[in-house]
N, C-alpha and C positions, 0 to 999 in steps of 0.2 A: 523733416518730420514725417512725411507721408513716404519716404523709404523704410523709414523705421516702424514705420504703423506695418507696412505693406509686409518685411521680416515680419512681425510678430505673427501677422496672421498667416502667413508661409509656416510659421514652425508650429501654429496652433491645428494647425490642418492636418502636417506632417505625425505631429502628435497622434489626433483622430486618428488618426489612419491606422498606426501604426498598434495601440489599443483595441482597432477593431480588429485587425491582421491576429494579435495574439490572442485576443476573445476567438477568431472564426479557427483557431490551430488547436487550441485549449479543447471546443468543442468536438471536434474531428477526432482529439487523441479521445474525449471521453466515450463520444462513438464507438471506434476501436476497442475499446476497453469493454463496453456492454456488450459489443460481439461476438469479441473473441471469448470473453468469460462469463459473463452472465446466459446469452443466450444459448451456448452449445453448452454450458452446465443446465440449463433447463429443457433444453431437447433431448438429453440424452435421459433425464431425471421421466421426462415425457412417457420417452419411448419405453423404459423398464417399465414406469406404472401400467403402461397399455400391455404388455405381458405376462403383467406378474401372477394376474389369477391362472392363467394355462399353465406356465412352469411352476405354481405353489402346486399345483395339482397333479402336473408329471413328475415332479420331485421338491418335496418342502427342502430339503439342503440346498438347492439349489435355488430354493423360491427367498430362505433367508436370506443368501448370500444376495439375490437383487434387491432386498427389500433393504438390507446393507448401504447395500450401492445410491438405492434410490435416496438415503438419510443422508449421504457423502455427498452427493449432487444438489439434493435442496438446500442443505445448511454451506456448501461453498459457493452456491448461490444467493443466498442470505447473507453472507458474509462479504460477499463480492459488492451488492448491491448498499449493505451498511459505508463500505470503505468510498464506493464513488457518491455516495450522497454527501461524505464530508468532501471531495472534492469539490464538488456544487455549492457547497456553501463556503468560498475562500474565506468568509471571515471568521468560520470556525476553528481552522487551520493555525490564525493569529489570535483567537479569544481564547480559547480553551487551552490548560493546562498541557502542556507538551506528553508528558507521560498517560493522557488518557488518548490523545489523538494517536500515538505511536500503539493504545491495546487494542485499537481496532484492527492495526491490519495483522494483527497476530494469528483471526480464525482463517483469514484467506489464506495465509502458509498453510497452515492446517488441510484446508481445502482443495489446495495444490498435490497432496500427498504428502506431508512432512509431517512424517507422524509425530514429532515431539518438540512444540516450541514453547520454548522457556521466556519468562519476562521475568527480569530486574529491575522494573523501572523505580527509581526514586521518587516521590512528590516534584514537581518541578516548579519553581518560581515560576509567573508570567515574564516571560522574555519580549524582546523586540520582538514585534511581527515578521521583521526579514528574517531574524536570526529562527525563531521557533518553524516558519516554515521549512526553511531552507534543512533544517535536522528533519524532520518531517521527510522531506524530499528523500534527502540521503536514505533516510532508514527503508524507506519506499521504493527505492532505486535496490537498495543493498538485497533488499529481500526478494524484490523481481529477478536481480540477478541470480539469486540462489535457486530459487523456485526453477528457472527456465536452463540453466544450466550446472549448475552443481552435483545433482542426485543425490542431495543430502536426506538424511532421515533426522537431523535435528539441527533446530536453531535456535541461538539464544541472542534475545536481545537486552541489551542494560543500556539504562542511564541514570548517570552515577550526576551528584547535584556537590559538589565542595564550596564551600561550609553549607553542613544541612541547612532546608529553606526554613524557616519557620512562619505561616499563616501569620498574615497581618503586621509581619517585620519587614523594613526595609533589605534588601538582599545583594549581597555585591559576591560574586564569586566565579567558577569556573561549572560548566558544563561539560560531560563529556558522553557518547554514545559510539556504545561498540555492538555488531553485530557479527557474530562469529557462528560455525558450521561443521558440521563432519562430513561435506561433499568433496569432490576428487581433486576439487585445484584447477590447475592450468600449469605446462610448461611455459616458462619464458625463453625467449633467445639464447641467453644462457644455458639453459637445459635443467635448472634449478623448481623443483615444483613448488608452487607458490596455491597459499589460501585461495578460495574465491567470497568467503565473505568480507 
């Protein structure tokens, strides 16, 4: 009996552990994330404003064009900032209807420089929490990928719900999400150019 006790509290600990391990990585990648985007989008949105009255004044075309810039910087900043607060909150990721969590990260492409992102999203039933994340993830991964390497100028993202959901109906069906691109691809080993969304 107290082998058995002793295992349990071995794998309870193991557990702990292993919980705080991916809480302390979780918080590090969201780190990263505030750094790399939010913060050098706000320093940069900074420094235009601290020049913009001398260059509206050596040249308004040129004073538009940061005042431009300085709009493209705050709102990919705003947009950056809306997208990790639902990160923050895992259980919004699993409550909330899949098709609203996936129109968030739409202004951050935007914000990236992607001038034209398109959403098809369907109404989406409530899904399992693993499942709803986990498309979540995907769409989030898919779109990182385009943003940082594709040079795309458009994205479109759908999610398509078979047989329509209908509010307050039981729902038994098929999910599906596609994110597609007009960026350059990638060769493969074959030598075959392939999408990158």
């Amino acid at each position: 009996m107290a082998g058995v006790l002793a295992s349990a509290l071995d794998n309870a600990h193991l557990f702990t552990q292993a919980r705080t391990a991916a809480a302390e990585q979780e918080r590090r990648r969201l780190a990263r994330e505030l750094h790399d985007s939010v913060s050098q989008a706000l320093f940069a949105a900074s420094r235009i404003a601290e020049t913009l009255p001398q260059l509206w004044e050596l040249d308004p075309d040129e004073g538009r064009e940061a005042l431009h810039n300085l709009h493209r910087f705050t709102t990919g900043a705003l947009a950056e900032m809306r997208a990790l607060l639902v990160e923050l909150r895992p259980r919004t990721l699993a409550e909330t209807a899949l098709h609203e969590t996936l129109a968030v990260l739409a202004p951050t492409a935007r914000a990236h420089g992607v001038g034209d992102v398109q959403l098809a999203l369907v109404p989406a039933p409530q899904l399992p929490p693993d499942v709803q994340v986990a498309l979540y993830r995907i769409a989030q991964e898919a779109l990182n990928n385009v943003i940082k390497h594709a040079q795309a100028r458009s994205i479109t993202v759908q999610l398509n719900v078979s047989p329509k959901h209908m509010p307050g109906e039981r729902w038994q069906g098929t999910v599906e999400l596609v994110v597609e691109d007009d960026g350059r691809g990638f060769t493969t080993a074959m030598g075959q150019a392939r999408s990158s969304g």
